[in-house]
N, C-alpha and C positions, 0 to 999 in steps of 0.2 A: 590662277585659282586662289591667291592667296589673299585677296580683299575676300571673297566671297567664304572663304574659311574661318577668318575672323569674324565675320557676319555670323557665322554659324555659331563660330564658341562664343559669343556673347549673346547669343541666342541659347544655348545650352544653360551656361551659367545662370542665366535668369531663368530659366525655366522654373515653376514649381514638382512639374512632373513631366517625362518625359516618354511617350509611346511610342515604341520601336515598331516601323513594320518590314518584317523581312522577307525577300524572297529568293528567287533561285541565284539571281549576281549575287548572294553574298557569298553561299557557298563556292560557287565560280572564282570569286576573289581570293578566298581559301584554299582554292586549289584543287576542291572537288570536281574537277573537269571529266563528262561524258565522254570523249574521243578521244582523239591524240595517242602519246606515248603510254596514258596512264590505263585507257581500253586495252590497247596491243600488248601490254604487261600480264591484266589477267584474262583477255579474253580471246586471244589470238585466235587459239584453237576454230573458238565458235566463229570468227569472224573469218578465218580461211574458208572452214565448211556452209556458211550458209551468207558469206558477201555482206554482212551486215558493216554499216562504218561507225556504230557508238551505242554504248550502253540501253539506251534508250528506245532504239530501235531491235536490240535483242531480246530485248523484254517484252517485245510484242510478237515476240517470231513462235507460230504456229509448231512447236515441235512435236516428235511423232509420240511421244511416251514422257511421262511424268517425272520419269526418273533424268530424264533432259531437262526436261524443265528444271527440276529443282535443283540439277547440276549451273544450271543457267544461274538460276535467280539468287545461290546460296552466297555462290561469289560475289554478284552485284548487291544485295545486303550485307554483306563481311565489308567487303570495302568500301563499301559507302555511309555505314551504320557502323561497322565495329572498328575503324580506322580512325587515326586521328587526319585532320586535312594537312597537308604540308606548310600553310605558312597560319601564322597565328593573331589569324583577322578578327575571329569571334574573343580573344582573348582581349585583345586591342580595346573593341568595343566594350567589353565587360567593365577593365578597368576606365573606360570615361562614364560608367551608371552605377557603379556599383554603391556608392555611396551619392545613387540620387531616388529618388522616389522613381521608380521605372516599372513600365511593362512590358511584354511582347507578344506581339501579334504575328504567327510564318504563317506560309505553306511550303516552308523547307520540311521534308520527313525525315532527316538524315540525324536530329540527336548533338549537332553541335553545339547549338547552348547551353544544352544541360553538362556536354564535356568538358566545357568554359568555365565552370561553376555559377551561371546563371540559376538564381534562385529557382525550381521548379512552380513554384507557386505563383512564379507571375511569368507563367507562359502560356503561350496558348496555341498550340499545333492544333491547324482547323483543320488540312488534310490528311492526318495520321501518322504513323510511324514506321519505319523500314523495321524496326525492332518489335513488332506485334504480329501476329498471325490471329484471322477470324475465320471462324465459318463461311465457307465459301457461299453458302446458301442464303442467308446466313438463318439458321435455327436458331441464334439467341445470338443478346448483343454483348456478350463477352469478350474480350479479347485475349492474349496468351502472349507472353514473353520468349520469343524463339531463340535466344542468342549460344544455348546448348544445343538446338537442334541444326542451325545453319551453321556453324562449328565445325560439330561432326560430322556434316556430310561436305564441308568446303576438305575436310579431312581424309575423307573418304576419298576423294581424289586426288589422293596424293600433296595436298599442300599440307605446309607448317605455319605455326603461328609464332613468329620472331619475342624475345622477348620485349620489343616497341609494338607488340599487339599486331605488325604488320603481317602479310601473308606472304611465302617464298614456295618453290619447287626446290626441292635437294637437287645437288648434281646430278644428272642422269636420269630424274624422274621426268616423264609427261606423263602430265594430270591426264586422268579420267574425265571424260565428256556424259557421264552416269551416277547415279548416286544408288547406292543397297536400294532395294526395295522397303525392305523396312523402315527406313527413315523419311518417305515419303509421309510429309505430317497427314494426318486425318483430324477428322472434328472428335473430341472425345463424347459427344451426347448423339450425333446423329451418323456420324461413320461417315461425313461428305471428305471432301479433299477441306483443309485449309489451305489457308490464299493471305497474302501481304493485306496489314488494314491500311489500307491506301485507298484514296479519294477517288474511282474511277467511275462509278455508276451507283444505281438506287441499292447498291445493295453497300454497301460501305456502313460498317458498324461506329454508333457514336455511343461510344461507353460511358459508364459513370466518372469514370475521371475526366474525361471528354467534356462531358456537361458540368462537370464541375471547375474546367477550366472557363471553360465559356463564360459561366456564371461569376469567375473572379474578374475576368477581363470586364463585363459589364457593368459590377461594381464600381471597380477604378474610375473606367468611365463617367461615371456619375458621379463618386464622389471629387474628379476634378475637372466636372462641366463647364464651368465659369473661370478656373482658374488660367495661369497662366503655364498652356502646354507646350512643349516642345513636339508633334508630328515628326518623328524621323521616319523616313522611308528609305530604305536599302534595297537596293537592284530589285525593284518588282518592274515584271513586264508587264505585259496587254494580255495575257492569257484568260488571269482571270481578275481581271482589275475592280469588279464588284467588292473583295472580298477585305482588301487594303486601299489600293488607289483613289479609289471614289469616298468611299468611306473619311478616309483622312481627307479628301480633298471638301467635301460637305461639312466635315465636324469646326475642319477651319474657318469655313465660312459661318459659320454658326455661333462661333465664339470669337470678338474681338479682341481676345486677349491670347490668343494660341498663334503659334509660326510652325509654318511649314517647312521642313527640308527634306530634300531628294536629292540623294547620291545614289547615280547610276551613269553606267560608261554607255555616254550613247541615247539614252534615253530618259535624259532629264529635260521634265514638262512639267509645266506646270498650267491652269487657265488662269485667263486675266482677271478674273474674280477676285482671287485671290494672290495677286502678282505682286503685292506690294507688303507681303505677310508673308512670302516665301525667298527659299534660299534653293536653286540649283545648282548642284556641282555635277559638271557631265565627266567624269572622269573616272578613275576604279579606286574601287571601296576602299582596298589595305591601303594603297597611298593615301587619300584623303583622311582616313582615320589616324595614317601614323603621324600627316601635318596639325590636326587636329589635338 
């Protein structure tokens, strides 16, 4: 890896600006892992009672009352939105941009960059945030800051909030699989359920900050059309590769003066298009950033 690395940092250093696209392996790299040790920590419970084996798949599970749900879902935003990740990959990354012309493009919803001290103004989360609640309906395209209400009900069930922001059960407690009735959020204009602004279907709210991210990212773009970019792309899969993958892979061919690089474990591609303007490192992210 280590010709290809240096391929990279002198591909950085020249860069005039640099477009980050990230996706879910970064977080992965990070430590944010759906299964394993880190599900069985806060999710046991649900996953004894209903056979599920990861985060992800709990999030879809059909439960009988609302107040399951939101017992479900408060923990899977608490620790994945109001945690920090265990190793400090988005930190890594920050200090190699911070002092370069940069942008960012996710569909991570998780809040890490902004935890990083990634400038907010040149990000751009296109599929939402674990930290917003919309109208389920949705009645209007608002969004609402939850981090006091998912809180208090990760609370409700008996967890603590460590002074590292972490979550714990005191000795002797099991959590509750329930949250108050009361705290099940509603729409304040229409009385519907709220619901996570996450990108799942036509009903997904793009708010004015939303569009007004979008709007700085296509800025950038344009004002460094010709110039010489850095394309970085970070652990993006095939899921929804319109939205980074293709995109950066067009914008390079489109400009002779811009380099491609992809760092992902396992699924670094690139086409031959543009194979002679790229840099793949098939490896995982924190290592190549900390050789970097």
């Amino acid at each position: 890896m280590t010709g290809t690395i240096e391929r990279l940092k002198y591909a950085l250093d020249s860069a005039e600006a640099v477009v980050i696209g990230a996706g879910a392996g970064l977080s992965t790299a990070a430590g944010f892992t759906y299964d394993g040790e880190r599900f069985q920590k806060y999710f046991g419970d649900f996953a004894g009672k209903y056979h599920f084996g990861n985060m992800y798949a709990g999030g879809f599970y059909p439960y009988d009352t609302w107040r399951e749900y939101w017992a479900y879902w408060s923990r899977y935003i608490y620790v994945n939105r109001y945690m920090d990740p265990p190793k400090p990959v988005y930190q890594k990354l920050y200090e190699m941009v911070k002092d370069r012309d940069y942008f960012v493009l996710t569909t991570n919803v998780d809040h890490c960059f902004q935890k990083a001290d990634f400038a907010k103004e040149r990000l751009y989360y296109t599929q939402g945030d674990y930290g917003l609640f919309q109208c389920s309906g949705p009645c209007h395209d608002r969004t609402y800051d939850n981090e006091e209400t998912v809180r208090a009900m990760v609370e409700a069930q008996g967890f603590r909030v460590a002074a590292d922001g972490s979550l714990y059960l005191p000795e002797g407690v099991t959590a509750a699989m329930t949250v108050p009735h009361e705290l099940v959020p509603r729409c304040p204009k229409c009385g519907e359920h709220l619901c996570m602004n996450l990108r799942a279907d036509d009903t997904f709210v793009q708010d004015e900050g939303w569009y007004l991210a979008a709007r700085r990212y296509e800025m950038f773009l344009e004002e460094h059309r010709d110039k010489k970019v850095l394309f970085l792309e970070l652990g993006v899969g095939y899921n929804t590769p319109g939205i980074i993958k293709y995109p950066f892979w067009k914008m390079t061919m489109e400009n002779p003066e811009a380099v491609y690089a992809c760092i992902n474990y396992g699924e670094a591609y690139v086409p031959e298009e543009i194979a002679k303007r790229s840099i793949c490192i098939n490896a995982d992210i924190g290592e190549a950033l900390k050789q970097l």
